[in-house]
C-alpha positions, 0 to 999 in steps of 0.5 A: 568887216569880219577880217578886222576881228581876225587880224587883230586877235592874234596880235592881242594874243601875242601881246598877252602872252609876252606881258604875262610872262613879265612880273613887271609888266606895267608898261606892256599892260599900258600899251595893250590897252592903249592899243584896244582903245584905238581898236575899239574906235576902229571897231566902232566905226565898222558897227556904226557902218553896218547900223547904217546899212541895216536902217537903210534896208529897214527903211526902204522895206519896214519888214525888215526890220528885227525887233529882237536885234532892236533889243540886243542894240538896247542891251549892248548901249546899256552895258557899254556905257557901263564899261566906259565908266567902269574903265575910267573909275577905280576898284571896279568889281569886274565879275558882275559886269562879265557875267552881263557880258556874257549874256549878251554874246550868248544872246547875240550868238543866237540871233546870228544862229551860232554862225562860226564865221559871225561869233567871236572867240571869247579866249581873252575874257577868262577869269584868269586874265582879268586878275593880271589887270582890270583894265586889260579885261574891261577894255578886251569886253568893249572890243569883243561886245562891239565887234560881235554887236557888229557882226549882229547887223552885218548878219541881218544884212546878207543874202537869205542863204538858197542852199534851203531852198534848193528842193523847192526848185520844180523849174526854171521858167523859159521865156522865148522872144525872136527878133529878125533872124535871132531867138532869145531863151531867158531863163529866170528863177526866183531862189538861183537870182538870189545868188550874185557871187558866182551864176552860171549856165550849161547846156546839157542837150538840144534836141529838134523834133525828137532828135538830138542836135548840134547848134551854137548858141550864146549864153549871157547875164540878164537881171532874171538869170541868162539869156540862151542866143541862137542865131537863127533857129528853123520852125519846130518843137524843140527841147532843151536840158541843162543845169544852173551853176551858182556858188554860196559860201564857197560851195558849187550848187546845181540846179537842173533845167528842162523845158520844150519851146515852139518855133513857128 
């Protein structure tokens, strides 16, 4: 939902700046802001998309539920209407309706935690630019309230980040299972499955009675983590180290393992 934001601001700013640099630019205005209207429908339904998720989530785990986004969505219908209304009317005094503007993208880019990647660019609503047209400046304040608005649920949706979390992982828990001739090695932890965008598993070493050794095995997704397969596998104590792989926002983090099992 994000790339909409993105591809759709350069093009607003290209717009701008040729009608800025017009003194007549009475039909460039109109057709900007006729262009942020059907922005800001679109933009619309990318909010009530993510409002219908969160709800989703809320409703089938209440402790999901934010009391301060509840407000910050409070806010955000009170100072849209008035927009609405300002958009349509004439002489509309424009400084105290962005200075609540304000405000609440203040408010919102803390709940998001000043997030880069869920805050907008203000750029469009200086001062300078709502005296080329009020109803540019208006129009530009919808659009930038609904997207950031936006980003707000989408926010409170996504993955608690496990980057955090990392050094709480003592150890990645080794269940082992035979069935006829195959041994079952299920790795799980509860912060690396919080991670679906990427998840990998390296052996490092295998060793039998104290000495290194050379087997195959197989390595496969389950819904804990992985499944470590061998063939078959003679009685003995055995020990086994490696790593967990897994990405978030596009960086690799490892998590290293360790464990001794039994075969009898």
């Amino acid at each position: 939902m994000q790339s909409i934001y993105k591809s759709v601001l350069p093009v607003i700013l290209l717009l701008l700046s040729v009608s800025s640099c017009k003194k007549d630019n009475s039909e460039e205005l109109k057709e900007l802001n006729s262009f942020l209207y059907h922005t800001y429908q679109v933009n619309t339904e990318a909010l009530e998309y993510q409002q219908k998720k969160y709800h989703m989530i809320a409703e089938e785990k209440p402790s999901t539920r934010i009391k301060n986004l509840d407000a910050i969505y409070k806010t955000y219908g009170e100072l849209s209407s008035k927009l609405n209304a300002a958009i349509v009317a004439e002489n509309t005094e424009i400084e105290p309706l962005q200075t609540k503007y304000n405000q609440l993208l203040d408010e919102i880019e803390q709940f998001v935690k000043t997030d880069k990647s869920y805050t907008i660019n203000r750029i469009l609503t200086n001062n300078k630019n709502h005296q080329l047209n009020a109803k540019y400046h208006l129009n530009i304040m919808r659009n930038n309230l609904v997207i950031a608005m936006s980003y707000a649920f989408e926010h409170s949706s996504k993955p608690a980040s496990i980057k955090n979390n990392i050094k709480s992982l003592k150890h990645v828990d080794i269940k082992v299972t035979q069935n006829y001739y195959r041994t079952v090695l299920s790795l799980s932890s509860a912060i690396a499955q919080t991670s679906n965008e990427y998840r990998s598993v390296i052996v490092d070493k295998i060793s039998k009675d104290g000495i290194n050794t050379d087997m195959k095995y197989t390595v496969l997704d389950n819904t804990s983590f992985s499944d470590i397969t061998f063939d078959s596998l003679q009685r003995g104590n055995y020990f086994i180290q490696g790593k967990l792989e897994f990405k978030e926002r596009g960086k690799i983090l490892v998590v290293p393992f360790s464990n001794e099992f039994e075969i009898k």
